[in-house]
PABA-695515 format. One record per residue: residue number from 0; x, y, z of N, C-alpha, C, O in turn. Coordinates in nm, 3 decimals. Atoms other than C-alpha are relative to their C-alpha. Layout:
PABA-695515
R   i      nx      ny      nz     cax     cay     caz      cx      cy      cz      ox      oy      oz
R NUM       X       Y       Z       X       Y       Z       X       Y       Z       X       Y       Z
...
end
This chain:
PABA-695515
R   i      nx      ny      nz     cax     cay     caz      cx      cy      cz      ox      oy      oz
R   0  -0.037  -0.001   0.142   1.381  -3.170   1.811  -0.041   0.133  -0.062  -0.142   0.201  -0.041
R   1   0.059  -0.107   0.090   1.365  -2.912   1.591  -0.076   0.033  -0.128  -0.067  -0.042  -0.225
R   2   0.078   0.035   0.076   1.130  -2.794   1.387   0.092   0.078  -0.152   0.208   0.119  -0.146
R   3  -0.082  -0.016   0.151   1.208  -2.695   0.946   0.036   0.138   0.019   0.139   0.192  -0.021
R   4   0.003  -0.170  -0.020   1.134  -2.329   1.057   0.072   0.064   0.079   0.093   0.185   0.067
R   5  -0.103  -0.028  -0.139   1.363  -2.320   1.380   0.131  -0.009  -0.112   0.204   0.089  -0.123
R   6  -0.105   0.036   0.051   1.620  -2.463   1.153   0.039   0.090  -0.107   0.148   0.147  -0.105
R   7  -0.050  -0.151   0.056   1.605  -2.205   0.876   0.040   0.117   0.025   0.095   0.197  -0.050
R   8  -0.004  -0.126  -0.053   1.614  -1.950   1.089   0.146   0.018   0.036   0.218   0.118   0.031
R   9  -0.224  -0.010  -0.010   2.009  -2.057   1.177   0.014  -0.021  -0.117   0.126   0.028  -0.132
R  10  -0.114   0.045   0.109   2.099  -2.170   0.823   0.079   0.063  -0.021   0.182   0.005  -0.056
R  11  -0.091  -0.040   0.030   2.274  -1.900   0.779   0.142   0.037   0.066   0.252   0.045   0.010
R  12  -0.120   0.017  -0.104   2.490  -1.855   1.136   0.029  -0.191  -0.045   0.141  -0.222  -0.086
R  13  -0.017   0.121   0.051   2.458  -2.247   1.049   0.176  -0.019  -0.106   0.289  -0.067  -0.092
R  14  -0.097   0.017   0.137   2.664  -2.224   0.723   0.131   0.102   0.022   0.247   0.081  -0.013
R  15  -0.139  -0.103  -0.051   2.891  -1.921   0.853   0.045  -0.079   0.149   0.120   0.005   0.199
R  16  -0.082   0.065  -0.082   3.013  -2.147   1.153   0.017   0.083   0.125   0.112   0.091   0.202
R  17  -0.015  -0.118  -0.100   2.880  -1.864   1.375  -0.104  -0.087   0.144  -0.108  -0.034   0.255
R  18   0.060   0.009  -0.119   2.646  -2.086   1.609   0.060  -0.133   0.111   0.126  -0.236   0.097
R  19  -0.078   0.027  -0.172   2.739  -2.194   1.972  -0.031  -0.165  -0.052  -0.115  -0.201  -0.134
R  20  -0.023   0.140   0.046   2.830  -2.585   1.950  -0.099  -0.088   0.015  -0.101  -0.190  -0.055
R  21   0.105   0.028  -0.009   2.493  -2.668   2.101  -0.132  -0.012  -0.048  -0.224  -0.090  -0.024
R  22   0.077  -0.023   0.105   2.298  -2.555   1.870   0.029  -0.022  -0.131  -0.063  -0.029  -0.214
R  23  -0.087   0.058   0.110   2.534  -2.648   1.596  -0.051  -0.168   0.007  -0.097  -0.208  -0.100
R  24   0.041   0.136  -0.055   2.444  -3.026   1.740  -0.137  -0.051  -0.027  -0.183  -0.162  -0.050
R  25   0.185   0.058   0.014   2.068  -3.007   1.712  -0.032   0.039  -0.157  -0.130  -0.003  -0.217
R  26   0.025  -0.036   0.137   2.107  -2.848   1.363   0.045  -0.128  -0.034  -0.053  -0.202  -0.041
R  27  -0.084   0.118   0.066   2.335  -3.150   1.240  -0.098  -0.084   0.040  -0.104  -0.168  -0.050
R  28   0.059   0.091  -0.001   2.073  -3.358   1.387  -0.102  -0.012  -0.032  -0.175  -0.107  -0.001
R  29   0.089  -0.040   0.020   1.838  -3.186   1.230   0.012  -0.064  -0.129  -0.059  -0.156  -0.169
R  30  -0.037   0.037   0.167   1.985  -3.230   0.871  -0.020  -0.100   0.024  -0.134  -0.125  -0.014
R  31   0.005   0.119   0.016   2.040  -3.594   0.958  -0.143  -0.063  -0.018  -0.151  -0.136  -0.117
R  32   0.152   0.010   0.010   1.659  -3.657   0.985  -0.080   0.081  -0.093  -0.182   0.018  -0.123
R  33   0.048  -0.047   0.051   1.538  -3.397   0.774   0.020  -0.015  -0.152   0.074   0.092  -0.180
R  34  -0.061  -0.053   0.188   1.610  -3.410   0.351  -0.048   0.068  -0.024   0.036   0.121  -0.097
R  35   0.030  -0.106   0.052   1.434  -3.161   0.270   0.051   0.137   0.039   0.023   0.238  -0.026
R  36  -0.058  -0.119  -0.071   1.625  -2.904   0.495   0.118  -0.091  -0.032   0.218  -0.027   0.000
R  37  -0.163   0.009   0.002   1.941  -3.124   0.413   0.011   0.044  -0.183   0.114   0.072  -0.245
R  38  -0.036  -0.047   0.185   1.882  -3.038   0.006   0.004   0.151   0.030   0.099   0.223  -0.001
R  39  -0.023  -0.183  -0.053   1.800  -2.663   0.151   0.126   0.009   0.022   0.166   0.089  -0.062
R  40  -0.128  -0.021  -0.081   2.140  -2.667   0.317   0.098  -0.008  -0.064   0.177   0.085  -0.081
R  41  -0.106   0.006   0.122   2.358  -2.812   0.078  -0.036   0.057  -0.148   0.069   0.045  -0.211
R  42   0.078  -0.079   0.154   2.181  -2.641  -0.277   0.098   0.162   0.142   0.212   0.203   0.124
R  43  -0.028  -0.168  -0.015   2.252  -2.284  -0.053   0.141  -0.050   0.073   0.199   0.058   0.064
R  44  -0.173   0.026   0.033   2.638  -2.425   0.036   0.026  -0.008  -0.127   0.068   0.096  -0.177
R  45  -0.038  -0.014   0.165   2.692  -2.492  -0.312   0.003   0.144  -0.099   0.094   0.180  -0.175
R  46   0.020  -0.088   0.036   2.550  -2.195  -0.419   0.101   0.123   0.056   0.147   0.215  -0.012
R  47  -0.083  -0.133  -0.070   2.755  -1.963  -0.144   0.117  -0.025  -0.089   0.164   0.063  -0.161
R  48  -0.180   0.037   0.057   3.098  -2.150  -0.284   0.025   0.048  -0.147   0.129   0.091  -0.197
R  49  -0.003  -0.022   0.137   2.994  -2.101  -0.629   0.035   0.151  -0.015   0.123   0.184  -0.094
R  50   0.037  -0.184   0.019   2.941  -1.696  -0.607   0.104   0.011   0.054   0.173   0.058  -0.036
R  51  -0.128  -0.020  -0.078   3.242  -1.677  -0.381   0.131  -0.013  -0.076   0.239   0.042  -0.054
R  52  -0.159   0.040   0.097   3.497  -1.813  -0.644  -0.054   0.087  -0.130  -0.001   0.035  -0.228
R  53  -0.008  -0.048   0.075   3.359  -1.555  -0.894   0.017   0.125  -0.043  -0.024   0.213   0.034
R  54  -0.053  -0.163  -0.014   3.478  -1.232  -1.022  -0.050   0.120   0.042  -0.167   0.094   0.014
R  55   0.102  -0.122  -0.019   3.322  -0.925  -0.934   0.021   0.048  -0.108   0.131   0.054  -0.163
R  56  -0.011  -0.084   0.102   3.180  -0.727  -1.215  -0.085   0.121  -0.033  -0.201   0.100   0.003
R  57   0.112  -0.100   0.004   2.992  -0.430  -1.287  -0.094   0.014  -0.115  -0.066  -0.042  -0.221
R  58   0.065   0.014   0.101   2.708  -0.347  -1.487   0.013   0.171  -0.061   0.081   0.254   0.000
R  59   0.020  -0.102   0.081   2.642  -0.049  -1.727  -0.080   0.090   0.027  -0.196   0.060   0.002
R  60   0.047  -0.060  -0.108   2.539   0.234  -1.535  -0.163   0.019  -0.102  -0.266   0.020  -0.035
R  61   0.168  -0.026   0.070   2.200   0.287  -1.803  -0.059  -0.152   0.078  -0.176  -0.161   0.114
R  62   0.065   0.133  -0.029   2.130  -0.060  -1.686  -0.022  -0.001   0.122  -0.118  -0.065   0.163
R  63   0.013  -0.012  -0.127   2.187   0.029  -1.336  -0.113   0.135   0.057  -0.160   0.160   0.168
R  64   0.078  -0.122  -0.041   1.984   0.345  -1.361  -0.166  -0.050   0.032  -0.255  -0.038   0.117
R  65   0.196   0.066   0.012   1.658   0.149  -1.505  -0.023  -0.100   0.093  -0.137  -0.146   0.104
R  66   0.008   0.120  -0.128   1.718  -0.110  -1.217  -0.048   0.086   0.094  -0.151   0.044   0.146
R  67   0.014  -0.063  -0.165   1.690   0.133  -0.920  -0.117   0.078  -0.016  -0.187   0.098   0.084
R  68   0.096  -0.026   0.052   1.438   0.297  -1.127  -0.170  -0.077   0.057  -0.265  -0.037   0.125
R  69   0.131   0.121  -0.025   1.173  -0.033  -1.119   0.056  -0.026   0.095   0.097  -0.130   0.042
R  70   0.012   0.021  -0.086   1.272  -0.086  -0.817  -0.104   0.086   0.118  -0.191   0.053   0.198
R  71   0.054  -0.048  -0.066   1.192   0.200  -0.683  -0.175   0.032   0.000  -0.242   0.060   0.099
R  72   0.125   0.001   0.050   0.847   0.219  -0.862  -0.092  -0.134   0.035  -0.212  -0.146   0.009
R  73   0.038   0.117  -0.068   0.791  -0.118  -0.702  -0.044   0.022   0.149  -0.154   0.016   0.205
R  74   0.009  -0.035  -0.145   0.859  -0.033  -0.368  -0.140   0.118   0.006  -0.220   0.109   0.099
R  75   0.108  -0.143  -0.004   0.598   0.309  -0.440  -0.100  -0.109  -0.036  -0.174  -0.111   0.062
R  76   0.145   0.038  -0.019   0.305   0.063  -0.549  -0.049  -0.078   0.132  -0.161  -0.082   0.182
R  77   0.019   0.070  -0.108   0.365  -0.149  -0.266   0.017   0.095   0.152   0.028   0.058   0.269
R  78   0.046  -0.071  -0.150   0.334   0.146  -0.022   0.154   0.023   0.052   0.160   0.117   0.131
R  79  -0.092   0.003  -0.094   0.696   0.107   0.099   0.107   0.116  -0.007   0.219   0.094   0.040
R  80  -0.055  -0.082   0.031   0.820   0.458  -0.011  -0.079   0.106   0.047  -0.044   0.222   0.029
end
């Protein structure tokens, strides 16, 4: 059986219909026994379908400046720059 952490680790070949049918099998039987990885699963399906049916839009490049901005000033306290 698998464990919550094995199982996250496919959700996403999971949900893209990318893993081999065998492993597709132990996931499904994973959900069936699990709710708390079957609310994980369906909440982030819902969520993909939702974003998927919506427009693309852009933002306002001052808004995009001060974003990449604190980002990047994020990344520099946390060492990762």
């Amino acid at each position: 059986m698998l464990t919550c952490k094995e199982f996250l680790g496919e959700l996403s070949d999971f949900l893209d219909e990318r893993t081999h049918q065998e492993i597709r099998t132990k996931l499904e039987r994973h959900l069936a026994e699990c709710p708390n990885c079957w609310v994980i699963c369906d909440t982030t399906r819902k969520t993909i379908n939702f974003y998927q049916g919506m427009k693309e839009c852009s933002i306002p490049e001052d808004v995009h400046s001060r974003l990449m901005a604190a980002v990047e000033r994020k990344m520099r306290s946390e060492g990762q720059v």
